[in-house]
N, C-alpha and C positions, 0 to 999 in steps of 0.2 A: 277450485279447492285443491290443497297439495294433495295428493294420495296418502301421505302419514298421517290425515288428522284421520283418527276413526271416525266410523259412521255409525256405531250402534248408540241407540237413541236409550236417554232416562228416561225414568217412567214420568208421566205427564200428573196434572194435578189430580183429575180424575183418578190414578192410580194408587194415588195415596201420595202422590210427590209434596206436598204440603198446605193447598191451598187450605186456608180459615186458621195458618198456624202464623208461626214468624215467617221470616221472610229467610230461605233458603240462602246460602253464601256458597261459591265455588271461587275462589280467592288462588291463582297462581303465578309462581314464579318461575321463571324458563330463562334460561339460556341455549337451550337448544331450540333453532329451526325445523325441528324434523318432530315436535313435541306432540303426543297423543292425548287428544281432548276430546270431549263429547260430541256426536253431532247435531245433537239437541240435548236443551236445558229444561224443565220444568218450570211453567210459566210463574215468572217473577221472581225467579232465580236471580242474586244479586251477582255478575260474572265480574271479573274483574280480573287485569293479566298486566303484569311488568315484565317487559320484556328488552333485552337491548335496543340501543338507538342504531341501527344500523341497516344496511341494506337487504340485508339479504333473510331482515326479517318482513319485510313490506308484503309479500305474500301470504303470510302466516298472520301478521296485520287484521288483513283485508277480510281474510275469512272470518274471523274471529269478532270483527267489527259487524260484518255482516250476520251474526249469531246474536247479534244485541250486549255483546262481550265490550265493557271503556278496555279500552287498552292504553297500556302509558310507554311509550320509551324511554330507556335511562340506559344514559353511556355509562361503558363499564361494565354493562349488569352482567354478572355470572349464576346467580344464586337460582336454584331447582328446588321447587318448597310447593305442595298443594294444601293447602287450608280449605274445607269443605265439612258441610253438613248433609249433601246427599248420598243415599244410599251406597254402599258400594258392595262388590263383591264378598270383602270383610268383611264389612259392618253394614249391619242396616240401617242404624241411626247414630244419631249422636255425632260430633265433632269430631276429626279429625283433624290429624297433620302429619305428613307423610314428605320427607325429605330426600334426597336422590346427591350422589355426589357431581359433583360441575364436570358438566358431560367432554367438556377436553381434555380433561385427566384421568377419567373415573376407569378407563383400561379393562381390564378382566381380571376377575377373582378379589375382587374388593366385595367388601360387603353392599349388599344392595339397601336402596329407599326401606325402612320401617316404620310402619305407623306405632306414636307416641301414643302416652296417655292425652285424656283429657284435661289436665292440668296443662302440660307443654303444648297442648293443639289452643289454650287461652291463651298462653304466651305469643304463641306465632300467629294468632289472628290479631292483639293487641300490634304486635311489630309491624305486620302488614298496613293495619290503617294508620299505623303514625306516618309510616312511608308513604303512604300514598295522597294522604292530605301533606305531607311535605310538597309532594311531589306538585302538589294542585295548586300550588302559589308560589306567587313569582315572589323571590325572597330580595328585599330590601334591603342594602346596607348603609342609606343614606339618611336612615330615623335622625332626631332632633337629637343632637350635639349642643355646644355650648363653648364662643369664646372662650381660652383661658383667663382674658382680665377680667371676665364676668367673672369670675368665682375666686380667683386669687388675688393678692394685695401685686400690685405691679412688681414690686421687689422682688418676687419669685419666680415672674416670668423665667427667667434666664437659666432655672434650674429645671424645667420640665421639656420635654421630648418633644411639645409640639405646638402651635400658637391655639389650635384649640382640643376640648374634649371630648372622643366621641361619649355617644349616648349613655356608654355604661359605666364610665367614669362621670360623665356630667350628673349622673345620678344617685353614685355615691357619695360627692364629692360635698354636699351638705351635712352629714353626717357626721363625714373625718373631719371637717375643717370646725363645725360648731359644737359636736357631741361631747359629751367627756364621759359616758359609759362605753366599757368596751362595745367592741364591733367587731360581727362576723360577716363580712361578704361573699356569699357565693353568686358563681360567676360562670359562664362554661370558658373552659379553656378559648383565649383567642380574644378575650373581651378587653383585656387592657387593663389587666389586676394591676401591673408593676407601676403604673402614672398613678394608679387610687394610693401603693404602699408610696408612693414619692409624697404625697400631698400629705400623709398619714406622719412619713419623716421633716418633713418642712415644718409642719403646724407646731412638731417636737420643738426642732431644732431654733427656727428663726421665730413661732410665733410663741414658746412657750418659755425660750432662752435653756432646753434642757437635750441631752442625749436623748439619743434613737438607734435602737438595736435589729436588726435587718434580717431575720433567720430565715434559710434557705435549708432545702436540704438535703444537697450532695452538694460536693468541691466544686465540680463544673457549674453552677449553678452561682456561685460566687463570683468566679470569674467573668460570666456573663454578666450580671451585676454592675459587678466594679468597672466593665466598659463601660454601659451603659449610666455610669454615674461618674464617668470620666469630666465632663464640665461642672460638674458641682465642685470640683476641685481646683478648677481655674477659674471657678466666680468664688474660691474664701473658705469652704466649707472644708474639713479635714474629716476624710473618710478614709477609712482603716477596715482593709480584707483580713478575715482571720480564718484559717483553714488550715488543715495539717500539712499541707503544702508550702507553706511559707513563713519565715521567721516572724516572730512577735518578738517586737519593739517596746517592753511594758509603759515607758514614757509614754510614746504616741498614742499607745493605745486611751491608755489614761486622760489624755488631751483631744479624741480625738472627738467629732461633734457625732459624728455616724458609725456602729461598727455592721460591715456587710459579714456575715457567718454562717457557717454550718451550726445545724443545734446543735451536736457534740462539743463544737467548739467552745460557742458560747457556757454550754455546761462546763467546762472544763474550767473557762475563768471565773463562774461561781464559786467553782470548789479551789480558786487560786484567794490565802488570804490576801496577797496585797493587792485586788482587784476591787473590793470590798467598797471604798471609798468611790470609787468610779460608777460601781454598778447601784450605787447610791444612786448616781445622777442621770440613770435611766428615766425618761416621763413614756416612752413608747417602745412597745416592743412587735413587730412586723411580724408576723409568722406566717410566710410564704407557704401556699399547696399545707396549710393546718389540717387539711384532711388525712392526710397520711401518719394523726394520732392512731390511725387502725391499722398501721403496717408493723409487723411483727417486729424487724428489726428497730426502726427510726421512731415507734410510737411511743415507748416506753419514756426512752430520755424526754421527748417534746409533752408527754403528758406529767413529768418529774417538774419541769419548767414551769409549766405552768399551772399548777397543784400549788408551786410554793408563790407564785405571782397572788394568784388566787386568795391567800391570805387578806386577814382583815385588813393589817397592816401594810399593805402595797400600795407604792402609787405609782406605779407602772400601767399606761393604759396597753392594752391590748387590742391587735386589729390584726385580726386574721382574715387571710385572702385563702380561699377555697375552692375549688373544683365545683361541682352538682353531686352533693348528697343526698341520699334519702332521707336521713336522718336530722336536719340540719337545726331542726328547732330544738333538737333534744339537745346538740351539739353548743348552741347560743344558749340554751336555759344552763346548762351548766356552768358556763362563763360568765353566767348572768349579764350577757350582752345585746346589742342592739342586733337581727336580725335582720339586713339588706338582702332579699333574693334580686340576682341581676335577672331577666331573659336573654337580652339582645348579643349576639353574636355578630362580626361582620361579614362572614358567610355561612351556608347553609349547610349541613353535614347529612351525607347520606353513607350510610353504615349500612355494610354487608358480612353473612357467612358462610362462605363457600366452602364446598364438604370438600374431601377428599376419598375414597373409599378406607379402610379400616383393614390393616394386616394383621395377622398374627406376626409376622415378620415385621421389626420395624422400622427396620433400613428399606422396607418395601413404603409403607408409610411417609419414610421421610423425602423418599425420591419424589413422591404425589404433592408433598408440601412446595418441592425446589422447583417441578416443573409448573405449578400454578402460578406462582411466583413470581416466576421467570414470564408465564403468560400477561400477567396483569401489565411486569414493568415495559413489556413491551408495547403493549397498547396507550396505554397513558405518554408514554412518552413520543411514544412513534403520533402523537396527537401537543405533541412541544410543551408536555406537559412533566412536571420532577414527581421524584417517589422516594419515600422516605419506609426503607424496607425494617422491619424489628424482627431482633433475634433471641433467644432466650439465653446464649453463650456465645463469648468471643470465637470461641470454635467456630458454631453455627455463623458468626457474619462471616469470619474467614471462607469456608466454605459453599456459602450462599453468594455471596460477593465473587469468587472464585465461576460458579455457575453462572452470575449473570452474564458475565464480560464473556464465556465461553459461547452463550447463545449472543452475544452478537459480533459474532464473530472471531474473539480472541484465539489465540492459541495456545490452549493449555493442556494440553498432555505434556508428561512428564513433572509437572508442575504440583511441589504441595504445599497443600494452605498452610502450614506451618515454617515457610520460608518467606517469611514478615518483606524482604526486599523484592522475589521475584514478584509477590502475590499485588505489591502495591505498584509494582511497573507496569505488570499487564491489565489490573483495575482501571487504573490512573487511563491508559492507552481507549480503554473501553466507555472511559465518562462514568468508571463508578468508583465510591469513596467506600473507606472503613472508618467505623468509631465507635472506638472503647475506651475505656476504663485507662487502660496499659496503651495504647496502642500511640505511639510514638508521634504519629502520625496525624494525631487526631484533630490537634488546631487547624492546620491544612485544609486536612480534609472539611472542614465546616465552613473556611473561607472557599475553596471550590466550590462547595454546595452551594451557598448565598450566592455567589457569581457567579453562579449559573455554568462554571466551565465543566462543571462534572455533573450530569443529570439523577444519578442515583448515588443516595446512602443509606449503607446497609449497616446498622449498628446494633448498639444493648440498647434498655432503657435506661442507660447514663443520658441520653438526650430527650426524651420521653417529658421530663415535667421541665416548664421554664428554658430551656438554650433553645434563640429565638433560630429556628432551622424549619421556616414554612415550606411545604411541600403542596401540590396538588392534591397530589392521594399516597396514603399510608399503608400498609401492607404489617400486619402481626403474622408474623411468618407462625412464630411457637406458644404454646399456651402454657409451657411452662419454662423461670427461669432458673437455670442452674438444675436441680432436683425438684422444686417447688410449684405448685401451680402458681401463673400470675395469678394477681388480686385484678377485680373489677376497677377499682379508682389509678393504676394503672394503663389500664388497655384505655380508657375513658382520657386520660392524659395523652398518649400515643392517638386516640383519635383526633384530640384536640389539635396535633400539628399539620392535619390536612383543610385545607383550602383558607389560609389566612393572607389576611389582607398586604401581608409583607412579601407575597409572592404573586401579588395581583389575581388572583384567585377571587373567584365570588359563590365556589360552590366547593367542598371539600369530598375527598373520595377516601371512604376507611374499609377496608377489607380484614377481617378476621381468617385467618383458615385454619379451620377445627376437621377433626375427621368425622367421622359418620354415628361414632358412640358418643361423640361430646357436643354433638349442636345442639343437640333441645338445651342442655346445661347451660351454655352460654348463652344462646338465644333468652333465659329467663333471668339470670346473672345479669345481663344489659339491660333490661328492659325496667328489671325490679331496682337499678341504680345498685351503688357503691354505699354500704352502712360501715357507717365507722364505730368498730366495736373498742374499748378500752387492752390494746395489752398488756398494763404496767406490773399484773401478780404473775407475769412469767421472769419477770426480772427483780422483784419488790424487795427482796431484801438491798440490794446497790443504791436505790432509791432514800431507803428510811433511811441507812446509813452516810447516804447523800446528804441527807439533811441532819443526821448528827455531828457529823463532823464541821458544818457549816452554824452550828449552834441553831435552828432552829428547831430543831428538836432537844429537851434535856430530859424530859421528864415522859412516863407514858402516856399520860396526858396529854401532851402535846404533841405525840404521835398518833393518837387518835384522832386529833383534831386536826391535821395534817390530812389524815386517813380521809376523814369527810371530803378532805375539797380534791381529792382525787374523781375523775373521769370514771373508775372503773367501781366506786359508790356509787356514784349517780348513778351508774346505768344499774343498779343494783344490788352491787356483789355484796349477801349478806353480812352483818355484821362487821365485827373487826377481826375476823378471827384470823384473815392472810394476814392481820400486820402481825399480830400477838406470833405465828409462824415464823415470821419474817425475821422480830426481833430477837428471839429464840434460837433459830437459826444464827442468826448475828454475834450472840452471845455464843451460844457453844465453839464458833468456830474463830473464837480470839479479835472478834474484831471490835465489841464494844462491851463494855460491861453494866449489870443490872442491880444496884441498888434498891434496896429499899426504904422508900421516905415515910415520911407524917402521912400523906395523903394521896401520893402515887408513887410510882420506881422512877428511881434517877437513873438515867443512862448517859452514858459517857464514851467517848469515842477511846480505842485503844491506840498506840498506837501504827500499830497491825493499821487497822480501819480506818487508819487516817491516811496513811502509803496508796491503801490500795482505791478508796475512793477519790485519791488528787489523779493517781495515775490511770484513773478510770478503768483497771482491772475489774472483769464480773467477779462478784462475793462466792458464787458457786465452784466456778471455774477456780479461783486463787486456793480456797480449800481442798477440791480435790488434786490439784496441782501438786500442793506442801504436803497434803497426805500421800501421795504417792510417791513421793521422792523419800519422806520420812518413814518407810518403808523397804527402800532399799538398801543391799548391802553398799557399800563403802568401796570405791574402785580403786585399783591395784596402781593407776598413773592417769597423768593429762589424756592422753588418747582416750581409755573406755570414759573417762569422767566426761568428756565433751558427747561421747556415742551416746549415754544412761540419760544424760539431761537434755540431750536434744532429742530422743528417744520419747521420752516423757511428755514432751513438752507440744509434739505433734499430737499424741494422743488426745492430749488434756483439753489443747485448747481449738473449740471447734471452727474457728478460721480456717488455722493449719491444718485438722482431722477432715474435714469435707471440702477440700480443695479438689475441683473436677480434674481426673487425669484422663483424656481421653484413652483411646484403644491404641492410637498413632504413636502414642508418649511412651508406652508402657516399657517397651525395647529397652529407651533411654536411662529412663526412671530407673529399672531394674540394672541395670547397667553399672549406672553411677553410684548405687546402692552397695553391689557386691565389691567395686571398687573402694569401697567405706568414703566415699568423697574423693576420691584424686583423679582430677579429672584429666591428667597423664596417662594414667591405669584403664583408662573404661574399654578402649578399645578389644583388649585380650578377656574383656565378658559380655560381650554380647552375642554371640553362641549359648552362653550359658544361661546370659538373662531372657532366653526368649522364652520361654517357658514359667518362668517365675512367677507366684502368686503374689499381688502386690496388696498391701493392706490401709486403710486410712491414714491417711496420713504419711504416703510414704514422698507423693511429691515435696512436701515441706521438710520432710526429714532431708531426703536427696539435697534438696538447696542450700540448708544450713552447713550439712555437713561436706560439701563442696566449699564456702565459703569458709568453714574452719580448715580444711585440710588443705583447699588451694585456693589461698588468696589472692596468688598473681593473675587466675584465671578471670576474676572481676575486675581488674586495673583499666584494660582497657575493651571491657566488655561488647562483643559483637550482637549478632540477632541469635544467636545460641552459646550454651552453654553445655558443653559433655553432648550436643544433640538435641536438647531442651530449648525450645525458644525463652530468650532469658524474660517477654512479658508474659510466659506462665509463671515464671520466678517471683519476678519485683515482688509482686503484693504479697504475697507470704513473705521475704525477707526483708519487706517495709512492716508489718504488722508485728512480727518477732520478734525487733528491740523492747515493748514495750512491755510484755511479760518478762523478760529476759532481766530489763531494768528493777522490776517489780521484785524479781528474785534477788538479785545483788544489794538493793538498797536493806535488806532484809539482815544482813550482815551484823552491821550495829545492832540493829534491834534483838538481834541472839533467837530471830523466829526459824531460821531454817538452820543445818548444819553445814560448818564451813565452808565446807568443799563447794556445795550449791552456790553459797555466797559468791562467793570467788570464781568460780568458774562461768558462772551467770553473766557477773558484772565485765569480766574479759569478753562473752561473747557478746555480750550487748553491743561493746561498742568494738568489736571488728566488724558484726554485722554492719552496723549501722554507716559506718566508715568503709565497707568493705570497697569501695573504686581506690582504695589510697594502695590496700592490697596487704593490710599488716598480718603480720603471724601471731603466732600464740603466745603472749604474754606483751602485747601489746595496748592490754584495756587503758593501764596505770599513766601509761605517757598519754594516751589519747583523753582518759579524763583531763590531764594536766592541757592540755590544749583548747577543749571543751571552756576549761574553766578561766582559761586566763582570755580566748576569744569573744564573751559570753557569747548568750545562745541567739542576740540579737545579727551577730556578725560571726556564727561558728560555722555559718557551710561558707564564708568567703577565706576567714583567716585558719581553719583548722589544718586544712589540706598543704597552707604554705607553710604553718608553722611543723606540721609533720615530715614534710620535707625538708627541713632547714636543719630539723633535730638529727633524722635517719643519715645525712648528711655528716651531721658533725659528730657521727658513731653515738648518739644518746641511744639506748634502749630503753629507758625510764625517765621520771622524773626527781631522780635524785642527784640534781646536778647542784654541783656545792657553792656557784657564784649568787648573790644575792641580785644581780643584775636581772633585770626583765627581757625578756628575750624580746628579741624584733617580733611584731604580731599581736602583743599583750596588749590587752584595753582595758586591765584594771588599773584603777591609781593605784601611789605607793601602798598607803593602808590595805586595800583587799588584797595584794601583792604579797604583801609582807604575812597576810594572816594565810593566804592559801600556802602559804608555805610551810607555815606550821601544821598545816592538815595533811601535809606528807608524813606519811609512814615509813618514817628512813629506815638503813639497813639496821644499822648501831642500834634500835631500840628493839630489835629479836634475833638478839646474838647467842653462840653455843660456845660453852670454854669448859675444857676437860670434863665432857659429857655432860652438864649443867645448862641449862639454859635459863638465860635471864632475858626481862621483859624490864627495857629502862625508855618511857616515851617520854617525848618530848613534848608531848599536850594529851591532857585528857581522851582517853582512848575505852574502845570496848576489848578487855583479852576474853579470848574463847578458848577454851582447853576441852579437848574431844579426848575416847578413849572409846575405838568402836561406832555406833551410832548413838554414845549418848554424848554430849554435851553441857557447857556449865559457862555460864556467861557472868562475866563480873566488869565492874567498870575500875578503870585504875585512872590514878593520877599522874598531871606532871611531875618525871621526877624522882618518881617510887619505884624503887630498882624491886622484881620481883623474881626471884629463884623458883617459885612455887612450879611454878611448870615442869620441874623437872623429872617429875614422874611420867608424863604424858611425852616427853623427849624420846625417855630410855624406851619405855613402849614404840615410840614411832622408831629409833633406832634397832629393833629387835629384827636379827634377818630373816625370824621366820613369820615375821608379821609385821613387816615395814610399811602397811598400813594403818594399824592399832589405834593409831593417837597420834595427837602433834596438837600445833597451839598458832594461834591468829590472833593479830592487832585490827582495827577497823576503827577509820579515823569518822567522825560526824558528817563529814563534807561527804566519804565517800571512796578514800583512798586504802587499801589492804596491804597485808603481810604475812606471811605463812611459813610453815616449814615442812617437812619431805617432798612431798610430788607436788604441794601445790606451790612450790616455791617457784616451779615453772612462770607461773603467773605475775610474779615479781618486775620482769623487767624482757622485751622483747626478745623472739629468739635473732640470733644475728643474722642468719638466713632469710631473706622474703619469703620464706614458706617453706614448711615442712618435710 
């Protein structure tokens, strides 16, 4: 017997140890050889030890065995956990569970083992015997399967992934193929959800002769997709990817037999009227990982979806593929659907949670998460086995990624994880990959992984649900993403990519590492499963309005009745009284109006409420948005005008406002800040900026106002920008256009005051265009580029046509040939009419102090004076002097911002006078 196992003995039954009661449990889990345990049990003590598969535990084995103790081996094992009902020094009775951090890391001055309540000591003895009767059978992956022509008409063969289907497809696959109620499948990750949604799209497509809509839900998730339904395309079928990522072809869409999308997307052609017709000839609608109705951000829209499917009137089936809920029947009773629980898995999943000890310091903390880590990947693969590492921030893989390749040997001092080229040279050199969201790199890196040429990837949960990336064993490095705790249906998805059958794997390895305060929490979080709770009244107004503007709602009546077949009724939510909120809210704040009828209120969309719901702006955010800008005084010229709204607009909008800036950034950030954007300038403030207090929202501010003040800095942008790696940039200056647009189109409507109009609409589109590098007052020619490329061919022909103009000294679109310039792909008629949508010089002209308003097509004039405003629509034609009070005032020197007066053509095009006349027509210089 080793010397470390103690020898002081329980009390025996005689002593009260239990005999005529239950049957005593000492239940543990070790990873250390050197572990102190009883030297006697109390007769008929249930003993029972997991211990690793390895050598150097065979001595600790033996003894333990020879105590009357099953012992089990399991490679990998790290986990420190006693579960017991005998007496102990603490306690005299009653259950326990007493956790210890995983003794290779656990160091000095961490928190030690505490025993839980009795609620978490039922959790951990529940987890122990599921493990262990895991553990007690040899798991099968070869259950009964099923031909493919058994179950499909021959014709289809040619569209499916394999000649036959395994067991958990073969089981759904009477359902999809004969049912015509909806259908919810749950399934555990790894089972072959995507061949059930293929047989679910076929039955649509070739057995019903109707479309099939494919929802996924992230961009990567699409593209995995659309590979994977790369032959449906060469056997006839026209499938069409829709995602923010790629132009939409409205023809094809229109024509196409399959569309593969994000829910956002799909929502977005809802609220698209001329999609109307198409989304007619929906018969099925897929909705990939539908568990994630309970995820704060993604559940809102996917429960808005299908709230309006759910109508009497739909014949749209629905068949959702699902993760392992808890909740799943309450889930199908709501959908009023067909209920399939899958079991069958193709391998076996053993799930662990390894402590770490607990700092008050938390960079003490995070060191214990890196080098656990760092132990796992090394063991797994030092055994030829891949690891699939999860990070809760691009930061974290950068610098976990960074740690691994250091432990096996890389050489990285001097080296930081924010220098994107050296970090993926010396990864790459190491056999480890990165993958994010931004991270350039990231196709690569997933073809390495599959091919085995790079053993470890270390990413976000972008790859987490659906991108088929089998690993061995999976490693949840952080328990929270970004600021937020992960959600359970998360971590459960991340388990789901260890030990699948596309890595030849027959047993999967999942490691959690939690610290010493947070196990019991997750330990019951797992065990109690993933509920998927309704989020849709944290967003509810965008929703109702959703459906106003799409005409299914007109009446309150019909919003109530809408209100029923929402997810977040069923589960209860008293009453109507969030929509009665909802609509209230909607109302007050200009976006729909309330009538009152014979029998209920008519509502009607404004046109505020129609802008803001096509362009999928939140109803909360766009109000406090226009409220705060309506609010402000009136800037003195173009420069603070572009500071005050892009100032604003970080704030407002919480993308931009909670953009992580790490500690590393802050130099930068602040930097570029005191430089007001000129990324020439930053160098003579970063003495200054070290010190600076940075405030929400100041990374996004930094990015915009770099792209308005130095455009050439984006032309031909590197791996930073001013010091800033430009993928902390992109997403905030990809996300930006799209309020920015929201403001500008606002113009006409006479909802915001000029200046915002206009200034908006210029930055939208340098943002959005910013690689071309245009300066300030080049919005006008870029919409004219925009418009004449449409949107189907405007990231091919905009870029050429913008050079061809800059070229030929154009600074706008007031060029007086009626010729189509090289690049244009409208016919003559749309040609001939966007031309008219130009706000030429000639129609807001000044003569001997007077100014006259003579357009050439129906127009909105706006006459300001201060921050009030007055909006009138004129005609073609009608010469109007009236402005000319609001002139003299803009010409007065000691308040030459006072007033002035603006055109705003329908299409989109402006014209103004004093400061914002800037905006007119580009400046000549590439930048400021």
């Amino acid at each position: 017997m080793p010397d470390t196992i103690e020898n002081s003995p329980w009390p025996t039954a005689e002593d009260g140890g239990g005999r005529g009661c239950h049957r005593r449990i000492y239940w543990l889990k070790t990873s250390d050889p050197q572990v102190s345990v009883p030297n006697r049990f109390p007769d008929g003590t249930d003993v029972r030890v997991l211990l690793p598969d390895d050598a150097l535990f065979e001595p600790l084995t033996a003894e333990l065995t020879e105590r009357g103790a099953e012992v089990r081996a399991v490679p990998y094992w790290l986990e420190q956990e006693l579960v017991s009902d005998l007496p102990s020094a603490e306690r005299d009775e009653g259950l326990r569970v007493q956790a210890q951090p995983t003794w290779q890391v656990a160091g000095a001055g961490g928190s030690p083992g505490r025993a839980e309540d009795v609620q978490a000591a039922e959790v951990a003895r529940d987890a122990f015997d599921a493990l262990w009767q895991a553990q007690s059978l040899q798991h099968k992956s070869n259950a009964s399967g099923a031909p493919a022509d058994q179950v499909v008409p021959d014709t289809w063969l040619p569209f499916l992934p394999h000649a036959s289907l395994n067991p958990a497809q073969a089981e759904a696959a009477p359902e999809v193929l004969k049912g015509d109620r909806h259908l919810l499948v749950v399934a555990p990750t790894g089972a072959g959800k995507t061949t059930i949604g293929m047989l679910a799209a076929l039955r649509a497509v070739l057995g019903d002769g109707r479309k099939a809509a494919w929802l996924v839900p992230q961009r990567s998730l699409t593209d995995e997709l659309d590979r994977e339904l790369a032959g449906w395309r060469r056997h006839g079928l026209r499938v069409e990817r829709l995602s923010g990522e790629y132009s939409v072809d409205v023809q094809r869409v229109r024509e196409a037999d399959l569309w593969v999308t994000t829910t956002e997307k799909f929502e977005v052609l809802c609220r698209t009227s001329s999609m109307r017709e198409a989304l007619n000839e929906v018969g099925c609608l897929i909705v990939d990982e539908i568990h994630l109705l309970g995820d704060t951000e993604r559940g809102p829209v996917l429960e808005g979806v299908l709230a309006r499917i759910r109508r009497d009137d739909s014949r749209v089936r629905v068949v959702g593929l699902s993760a392992t809920v808890a909740n799943a029947e309450q889930m199908a009773d709501w959908l009023d659907a067909t209920l399939l629980r899958v079991a069958w898995r193709p391998s076996r999943l053993i799930w662990q949670l390894p402590v770490v000890p607990f700092f008050a310091d938390r960079n003490l903390t995070q060191a214990a998460r890196t080098r656990l880590t760092n132990l796992i990947v090394d063991r797994v693969t030092a055994d030829s086995g891949s690891v699939l590492v999860f990070c809760g921030s691009k930061y974290s893989v950068r610098s976990t990624a960074l740690a691994i390749a250091a432990s096996r040997g890389a050489r990285t001092t001097g080296i930081s994880s924010d220098d994107a080229e050296s970090l993926r040279s010396i990864c790459d050199a190491a056999g480890v990959s990165l993958h994010y969201k931004d991270w350039e790199y990231k196709h690569e890196a997933e073809r390495s992984f599959r091919e085995r040429r790079t053993n470890v990837l270390v990413a976000t949960s972008t790859v987490a649900a659906g991108v088929n990336l089998p690993a061995r064993a999976v490693v949840v490095r952080d328990t929270q993403i970004g600021m937020r705790d992960i959600d359970v249906a998360t971590v459960q998805q991340m388990f789901g990519r260890a030990g699948r059958l596309g890595a030849g794997e027959t047993t999967g390895w999942a490691f959690m590492i939690v610290d010493a305060s947070e196990r019991a929490h997750w330990q019951q979080r797992l065990i109690g499963g993933y509920t998927v709770d309704s989020q849709i009244t944290s967003t509810l107004p965008d929703h109702v309005l959703a459906e106003i503007v799409q005409g299914g709602v007109r009446t309150s009546t019909d919003a109530e009745h809408w209100w029923l077949h929402t997810f977040a009724h069923h589960q209860g939510s008293p009453g109507a009284d969030p929509l009665h909120r909802a609509l209230g809210f909607l109302a007050g704040a200009g976006y729909c109006r309330l009538e009152n009828g014979e029998d209920a209120q008519r509502i009607t969309a404004t046109e505020l409420g129609t802008v803001t719901s096509r362009v999928m702006v939140p109803s909360v955010t766009g109000f406090q948005l226009r409220t705060a800008l309506s609010l402000m005084d009136l800037p003195k010229d173009a420069e603070e005008a572009e500071e005050m709204l892009i100032g604003e607009l970080c704030e407002a909008v919480p993308k931009l406002s909670s953009a992580v800036l790490n500690d590393q950034l802050k130099p930068a950030v602040s930097a570029l800040l005191h430089a007001g954007g000129r990324v020439s300038e930053v160098e003579g403030f970063f003495s200054a900026a070290s010190d600076a207090h940075l405030l929400p929202g100041d990374l996004a501010r930094a990015a915009l106002l770099a792209v308005a003040r130095s455009p050439q800095a984006f032309v031909r942008v590197g791996q930073r920008v001013a010091g800033i790696p430009y993928s902390s940039l992109r997403p905030l200056l990809d996300d930006a256009p799209r309020y920015l647009h929201w403001l500008g189109s606002q113009g006409f409507l006479g909802m915001v005051h000029p200046w915002v109009a206009i200034v908006a609409a210029d930055l939208n589109r340098r943002v959005r265009w910013r690689r071309l590098g245009p300066p300030r007052g080049s919005g006008r020619l870029l919409w004219m580029c925009e418009q004449m490329a449409t949107s189907v061919e405007a990231e091919r022909q905009v870029p050429l046509m913008w050079a061809a103009a800059r070229h030929r000294g154009l600074h706008s679109p007031d060029w007086s040939t009626r010729t189509p310039p090289s690049g244009n792909r409208l016919d003559r008629a749309p040609y001939a009419h966007l031309l008219r949508e130009r706000v030429g010089e000639q129609e807001l002209s000044a003569a001997e102090g007077v100014l006259r308003v003579q357009p050439s097509h129906p127009r909105k004039l706006v006459v300001w004076t201060g921050r009030t405003f007055h909006v009138r629509h004129v005609r073609s034609g009608e010469a109007d002097p009236v402005a000319g009070d609001a002139h003299a005032e803009a010409r007065n020197d000691r308040c030459p911002t006072a007033g002035g007066t603006a055109l705003f053509s329908w299409r989109g095009d402006y014209r103004a006078t004093g400061w914002l006349a800037a905006y007119s027509a580009a400046e000549a210089a590439d930048g400021p």
